[in-house]
Backbone as a ProteinNet text record, in pm:
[ID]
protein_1_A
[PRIMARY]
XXXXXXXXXXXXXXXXXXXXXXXXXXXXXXXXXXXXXXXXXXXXXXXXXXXXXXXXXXXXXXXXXXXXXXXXXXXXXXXXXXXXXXXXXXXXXXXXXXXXXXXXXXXXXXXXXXXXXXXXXXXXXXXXXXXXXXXXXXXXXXXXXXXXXXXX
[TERTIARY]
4378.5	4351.3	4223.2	4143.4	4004.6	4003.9	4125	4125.7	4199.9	4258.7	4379.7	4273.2	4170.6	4067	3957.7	3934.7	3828.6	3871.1	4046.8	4126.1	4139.6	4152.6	4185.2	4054.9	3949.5	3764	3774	3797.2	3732.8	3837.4	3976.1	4068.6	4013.1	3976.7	3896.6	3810.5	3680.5	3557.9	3586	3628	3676.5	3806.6	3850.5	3894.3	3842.1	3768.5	3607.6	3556.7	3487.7	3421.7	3485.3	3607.4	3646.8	3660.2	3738.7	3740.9	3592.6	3549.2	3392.5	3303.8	3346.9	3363.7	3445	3529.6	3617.1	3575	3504.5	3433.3	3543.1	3661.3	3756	3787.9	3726.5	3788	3654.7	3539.9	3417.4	3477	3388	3398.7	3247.8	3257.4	3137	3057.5	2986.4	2842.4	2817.3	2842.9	2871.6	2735.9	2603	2479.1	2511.5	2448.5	2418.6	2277.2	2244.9	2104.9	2032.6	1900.2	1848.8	1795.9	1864.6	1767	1653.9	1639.1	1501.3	1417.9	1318.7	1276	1191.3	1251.4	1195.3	1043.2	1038.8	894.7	766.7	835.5	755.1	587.3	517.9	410.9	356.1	259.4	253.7	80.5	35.9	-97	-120.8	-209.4	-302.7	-393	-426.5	-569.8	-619.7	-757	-863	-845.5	-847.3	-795.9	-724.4	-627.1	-600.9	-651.8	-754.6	-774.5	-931.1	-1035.8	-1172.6	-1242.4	-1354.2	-1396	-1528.8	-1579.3	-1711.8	-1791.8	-1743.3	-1761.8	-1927.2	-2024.3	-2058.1	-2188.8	-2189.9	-2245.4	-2309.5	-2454.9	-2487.7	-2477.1	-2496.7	-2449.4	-2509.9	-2429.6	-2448	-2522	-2419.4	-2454.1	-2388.4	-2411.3	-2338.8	-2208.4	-2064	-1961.1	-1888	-1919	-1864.2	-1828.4	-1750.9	-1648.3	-1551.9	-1519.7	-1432.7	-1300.6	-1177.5	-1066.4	-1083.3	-1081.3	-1020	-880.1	-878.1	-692.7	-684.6	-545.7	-544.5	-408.8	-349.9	-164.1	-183.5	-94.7	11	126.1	195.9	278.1	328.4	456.6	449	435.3	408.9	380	266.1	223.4	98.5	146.6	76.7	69.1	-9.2	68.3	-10.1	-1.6	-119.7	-139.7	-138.8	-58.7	-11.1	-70.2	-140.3	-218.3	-215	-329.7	-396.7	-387.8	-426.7	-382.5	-458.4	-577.1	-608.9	-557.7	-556.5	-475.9	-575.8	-677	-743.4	-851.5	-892.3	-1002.9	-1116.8	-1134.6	-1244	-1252.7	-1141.6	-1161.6	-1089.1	-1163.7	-1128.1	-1146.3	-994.8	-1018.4	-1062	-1030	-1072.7	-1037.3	-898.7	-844.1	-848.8	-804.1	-822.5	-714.5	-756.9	-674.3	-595.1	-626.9	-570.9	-476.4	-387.2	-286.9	-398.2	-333.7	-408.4	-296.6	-347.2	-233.9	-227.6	-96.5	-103.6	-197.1	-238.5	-341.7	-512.6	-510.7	-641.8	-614	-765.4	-862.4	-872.3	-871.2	-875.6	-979.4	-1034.2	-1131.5	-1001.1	-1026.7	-1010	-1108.1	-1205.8	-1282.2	-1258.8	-1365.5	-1301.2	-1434.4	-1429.3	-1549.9	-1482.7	-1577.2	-1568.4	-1668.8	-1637.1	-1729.1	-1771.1	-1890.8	-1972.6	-2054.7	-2049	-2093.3	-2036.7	-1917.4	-1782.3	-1843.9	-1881.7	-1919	-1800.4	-1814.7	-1693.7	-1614.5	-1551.8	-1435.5	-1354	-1328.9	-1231.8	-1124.9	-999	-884.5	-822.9	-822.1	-790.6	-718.6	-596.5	-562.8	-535	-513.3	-490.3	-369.9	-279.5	-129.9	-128.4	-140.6	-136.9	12.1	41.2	178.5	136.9	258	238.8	373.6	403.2	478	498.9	479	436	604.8	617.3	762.1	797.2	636.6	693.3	590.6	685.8	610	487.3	503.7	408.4	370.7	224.9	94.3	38.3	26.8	-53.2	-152.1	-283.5	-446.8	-507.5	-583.9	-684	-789.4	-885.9	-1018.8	-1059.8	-1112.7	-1195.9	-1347.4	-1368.5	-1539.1	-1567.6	-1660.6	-1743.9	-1880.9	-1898.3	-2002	-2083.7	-2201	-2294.5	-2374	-2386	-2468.2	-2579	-2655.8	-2822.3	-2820	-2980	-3058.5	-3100.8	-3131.6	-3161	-3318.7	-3355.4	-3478.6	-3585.6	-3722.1	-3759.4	-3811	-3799.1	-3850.9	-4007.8	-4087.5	-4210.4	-4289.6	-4224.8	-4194.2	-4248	-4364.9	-4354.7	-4476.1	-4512.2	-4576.3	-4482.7	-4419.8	-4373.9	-4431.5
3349.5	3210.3	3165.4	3252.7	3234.7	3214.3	3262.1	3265.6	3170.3	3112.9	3013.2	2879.5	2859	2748.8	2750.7	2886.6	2862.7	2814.8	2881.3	2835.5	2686.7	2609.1	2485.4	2388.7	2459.1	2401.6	2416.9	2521.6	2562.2	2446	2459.1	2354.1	2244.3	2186.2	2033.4	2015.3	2102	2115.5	2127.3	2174.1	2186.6	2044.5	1937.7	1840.6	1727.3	1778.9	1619.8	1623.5	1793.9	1807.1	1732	1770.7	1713.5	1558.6	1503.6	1397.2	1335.2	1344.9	1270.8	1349.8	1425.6	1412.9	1371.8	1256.6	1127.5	1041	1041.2	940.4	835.2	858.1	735.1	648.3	662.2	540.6	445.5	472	387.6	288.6	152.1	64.3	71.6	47.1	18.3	-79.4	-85.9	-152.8	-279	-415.9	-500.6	-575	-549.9	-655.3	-782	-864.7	-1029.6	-990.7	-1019.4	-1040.9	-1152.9	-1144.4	-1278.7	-1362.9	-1507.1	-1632.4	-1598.4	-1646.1	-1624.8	-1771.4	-1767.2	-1921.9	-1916.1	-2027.9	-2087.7	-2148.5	-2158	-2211.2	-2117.7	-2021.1	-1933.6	-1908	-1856.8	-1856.9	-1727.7	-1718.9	-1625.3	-1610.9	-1443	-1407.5	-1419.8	-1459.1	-1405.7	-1390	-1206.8	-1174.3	-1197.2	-1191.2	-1166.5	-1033.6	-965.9	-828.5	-716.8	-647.5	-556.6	-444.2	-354.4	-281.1	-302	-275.1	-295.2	-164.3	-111.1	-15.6	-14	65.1	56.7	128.7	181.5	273.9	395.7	449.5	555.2	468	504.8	428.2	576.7	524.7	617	659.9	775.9	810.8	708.8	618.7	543.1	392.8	372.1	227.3	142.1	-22.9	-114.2	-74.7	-62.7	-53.2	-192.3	-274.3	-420.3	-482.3	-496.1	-572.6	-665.9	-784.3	-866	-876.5	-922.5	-963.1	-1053.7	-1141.6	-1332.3	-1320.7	-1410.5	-1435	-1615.4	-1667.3	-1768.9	-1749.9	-1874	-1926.2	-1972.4	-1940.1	-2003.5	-2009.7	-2022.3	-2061.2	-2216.5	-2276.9	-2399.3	-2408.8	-2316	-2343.3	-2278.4	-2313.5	-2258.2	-2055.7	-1982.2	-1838.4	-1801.9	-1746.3	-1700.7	-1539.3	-1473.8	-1304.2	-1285.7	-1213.9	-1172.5	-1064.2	-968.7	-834.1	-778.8	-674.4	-620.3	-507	-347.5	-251.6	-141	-34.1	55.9	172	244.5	345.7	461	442.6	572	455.1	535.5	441.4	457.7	523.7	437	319.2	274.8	156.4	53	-100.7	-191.9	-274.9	-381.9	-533.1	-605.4	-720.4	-858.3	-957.3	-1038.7	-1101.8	-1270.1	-1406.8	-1512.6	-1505.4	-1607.7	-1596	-1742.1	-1814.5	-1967.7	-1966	-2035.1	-2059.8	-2105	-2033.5	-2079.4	-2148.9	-2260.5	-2400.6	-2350.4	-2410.3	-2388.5	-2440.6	-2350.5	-2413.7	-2329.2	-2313.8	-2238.9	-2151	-2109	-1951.7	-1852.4	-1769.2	-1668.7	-1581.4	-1433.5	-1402.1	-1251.3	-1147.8	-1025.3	-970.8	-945.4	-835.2	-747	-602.7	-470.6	-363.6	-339.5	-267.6	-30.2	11.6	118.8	188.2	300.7	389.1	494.5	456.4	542.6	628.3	632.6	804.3	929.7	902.5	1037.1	1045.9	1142.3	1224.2	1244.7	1214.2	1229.9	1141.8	1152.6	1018.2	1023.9	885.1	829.1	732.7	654	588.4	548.9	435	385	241.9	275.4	138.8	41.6	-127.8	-206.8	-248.6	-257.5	-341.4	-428.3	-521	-677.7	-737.8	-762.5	-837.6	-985.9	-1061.2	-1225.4	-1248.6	-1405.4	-1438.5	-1526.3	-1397.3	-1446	-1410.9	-1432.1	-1406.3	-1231.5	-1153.2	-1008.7	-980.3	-985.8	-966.7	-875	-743.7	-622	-637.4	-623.3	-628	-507.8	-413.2	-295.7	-352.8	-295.3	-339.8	-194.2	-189.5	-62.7	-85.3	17	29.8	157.4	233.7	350.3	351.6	424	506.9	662.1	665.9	830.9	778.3	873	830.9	977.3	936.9	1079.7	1114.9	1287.1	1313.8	1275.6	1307.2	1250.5	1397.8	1306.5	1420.7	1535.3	1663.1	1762	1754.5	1787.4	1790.8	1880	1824	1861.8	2043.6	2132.8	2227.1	2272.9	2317.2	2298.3	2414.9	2529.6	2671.3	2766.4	2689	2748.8	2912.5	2956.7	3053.4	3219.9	3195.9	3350.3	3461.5
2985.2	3013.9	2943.1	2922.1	2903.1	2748.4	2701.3	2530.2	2503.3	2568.1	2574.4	2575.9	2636.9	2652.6	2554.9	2459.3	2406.6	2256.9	2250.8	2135.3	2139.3	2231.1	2251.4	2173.9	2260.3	2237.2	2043.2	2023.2	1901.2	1799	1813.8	1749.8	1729.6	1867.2	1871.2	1795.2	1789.5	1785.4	1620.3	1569.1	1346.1	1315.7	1472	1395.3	1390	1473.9	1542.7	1372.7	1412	1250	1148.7	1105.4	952	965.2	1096.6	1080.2	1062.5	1112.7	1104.8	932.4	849.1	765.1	632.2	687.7	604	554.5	451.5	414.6	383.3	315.9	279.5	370.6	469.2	615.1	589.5	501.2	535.1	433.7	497.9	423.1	345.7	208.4	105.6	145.6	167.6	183.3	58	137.1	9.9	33.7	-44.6	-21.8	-102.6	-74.6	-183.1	-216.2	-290.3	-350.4	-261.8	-244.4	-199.8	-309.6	-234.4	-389.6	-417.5	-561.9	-579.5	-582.6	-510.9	-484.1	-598.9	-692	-807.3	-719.5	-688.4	-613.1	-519.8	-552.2	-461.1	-490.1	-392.1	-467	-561.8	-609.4	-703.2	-754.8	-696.9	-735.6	-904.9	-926.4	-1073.9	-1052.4	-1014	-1023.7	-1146.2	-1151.1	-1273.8	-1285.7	-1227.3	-1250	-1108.7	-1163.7	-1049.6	-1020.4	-1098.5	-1101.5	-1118.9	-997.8	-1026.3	-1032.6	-1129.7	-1125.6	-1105.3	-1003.5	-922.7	-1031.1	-1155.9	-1285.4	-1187.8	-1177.5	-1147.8	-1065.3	-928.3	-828	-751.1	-686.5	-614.9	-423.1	-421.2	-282.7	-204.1	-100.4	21	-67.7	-195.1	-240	-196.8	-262	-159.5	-205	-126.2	-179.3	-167.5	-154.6	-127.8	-258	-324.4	-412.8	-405.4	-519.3	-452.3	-581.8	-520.6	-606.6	-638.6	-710.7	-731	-739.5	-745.1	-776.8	-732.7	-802.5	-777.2	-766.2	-678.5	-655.6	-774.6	-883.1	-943.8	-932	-812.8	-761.3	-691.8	-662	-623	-510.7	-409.2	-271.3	-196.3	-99.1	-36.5	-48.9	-88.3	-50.7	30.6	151.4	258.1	285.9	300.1	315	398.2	496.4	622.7	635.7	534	590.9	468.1	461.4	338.1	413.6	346.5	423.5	247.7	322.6	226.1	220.4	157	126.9	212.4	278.3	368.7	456.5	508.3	629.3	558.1	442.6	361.3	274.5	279.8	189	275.9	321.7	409.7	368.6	353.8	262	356.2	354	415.1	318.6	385.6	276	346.7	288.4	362.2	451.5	560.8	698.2	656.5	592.2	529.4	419.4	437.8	301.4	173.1	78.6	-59.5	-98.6	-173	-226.5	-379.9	-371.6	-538.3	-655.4	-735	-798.6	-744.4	-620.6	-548.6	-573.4	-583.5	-562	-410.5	-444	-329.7	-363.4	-259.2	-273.6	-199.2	-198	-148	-105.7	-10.8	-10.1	22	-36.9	-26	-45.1	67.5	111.4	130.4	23.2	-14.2	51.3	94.3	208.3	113.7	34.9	-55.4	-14	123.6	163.4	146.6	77.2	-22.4	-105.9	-144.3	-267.3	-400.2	-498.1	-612.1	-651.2	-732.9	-761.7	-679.1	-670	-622	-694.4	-607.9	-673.3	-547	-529.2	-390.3	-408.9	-321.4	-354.5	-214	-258.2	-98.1	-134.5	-40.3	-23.5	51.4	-48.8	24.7	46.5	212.4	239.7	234.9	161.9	168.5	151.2	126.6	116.4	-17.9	-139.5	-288.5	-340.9	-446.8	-509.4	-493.9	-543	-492.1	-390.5	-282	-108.4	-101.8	-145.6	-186.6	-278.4	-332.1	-406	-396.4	-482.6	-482.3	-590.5	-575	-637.2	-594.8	-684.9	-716.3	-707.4	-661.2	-691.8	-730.6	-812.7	-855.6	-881.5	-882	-955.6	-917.3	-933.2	-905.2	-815.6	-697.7	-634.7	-640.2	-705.9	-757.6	-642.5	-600.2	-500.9	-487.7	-400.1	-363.3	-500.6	-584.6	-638.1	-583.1	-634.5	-615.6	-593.7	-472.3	-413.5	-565.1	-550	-693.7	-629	-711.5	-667.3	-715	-630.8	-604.1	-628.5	-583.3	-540.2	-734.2	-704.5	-886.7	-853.9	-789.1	-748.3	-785.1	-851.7	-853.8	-916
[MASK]
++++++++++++++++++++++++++++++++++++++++++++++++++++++++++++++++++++++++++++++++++++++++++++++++++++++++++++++++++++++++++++++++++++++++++++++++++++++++

């Protein structure tokens, strides 16, 4: 009896399996593209990539983006976001109109020793939603204490 029930289980259990490996019963996955709004708005930094080029240990790390809408409608930044908890933007909380200037700030925690490459991802509602922007440099150790010790 006992083999009679586990034959039954095991039958089931390899037709569950195959069936649920049938892919020909799926239907294909049909997307539309979304419009593209001829009007949307649209960053032009002055640059994407700012370089702090060789800065010393615990300098100001405070830097800024520009950028302007050239886009036909207000662009608004819903959140900026750094790639580690040392580097923290601060972007405008206001729609920029088409035609306006913007400011990014982006404050770098130059108490890290060495180069760095850090980037912010800015969400808006620009033609391409995601914005990746860079910042790099090298942050040089404190000098070497002078040695004094000339008695040998």
């Amino acid at each position: 009896m006992k083999k009679t029930i586990l034959s039954i289980g095991l039958m089931l259990c390899v037709a569950v399996g195959a069936n649920a490996q049938d892919h020909s019963k799926v239907q294909p996955e049909t997307t539309t593209p979304n419009p593209v709004n001829p009007n949307a708005p649209k960053f032009k930094f002055d640059t994407e990539v700012l370089d702090y080029g060789t800065i010393e240990h615990n300098a100001d790390g405070n830097r800024e983006f520009k950028f302007t809408n050239v886009g036909k409608e207000p662009l608004i930044i819903s959140n900026a976001v750094g790639s580690c908890g040392c580097t923290t933007p601060n972007w405008p909380k206001e729609p920029i109109k088409p035609g306006a200037t913007g400011v990014i700030k982006v404050k770098y925690a130059t108490d890290r020793i060495g180069a760095f490459e850090k980037t912010i991802t800015i969400s808006s509602n620009a033609e391409t939603p995601s914005k990746v922007i860079k910042i790099k440099g090298v942050v040089n150790p404190d000098p070497a204490p002078a040695n004094n010790d000339m008695k040998k």
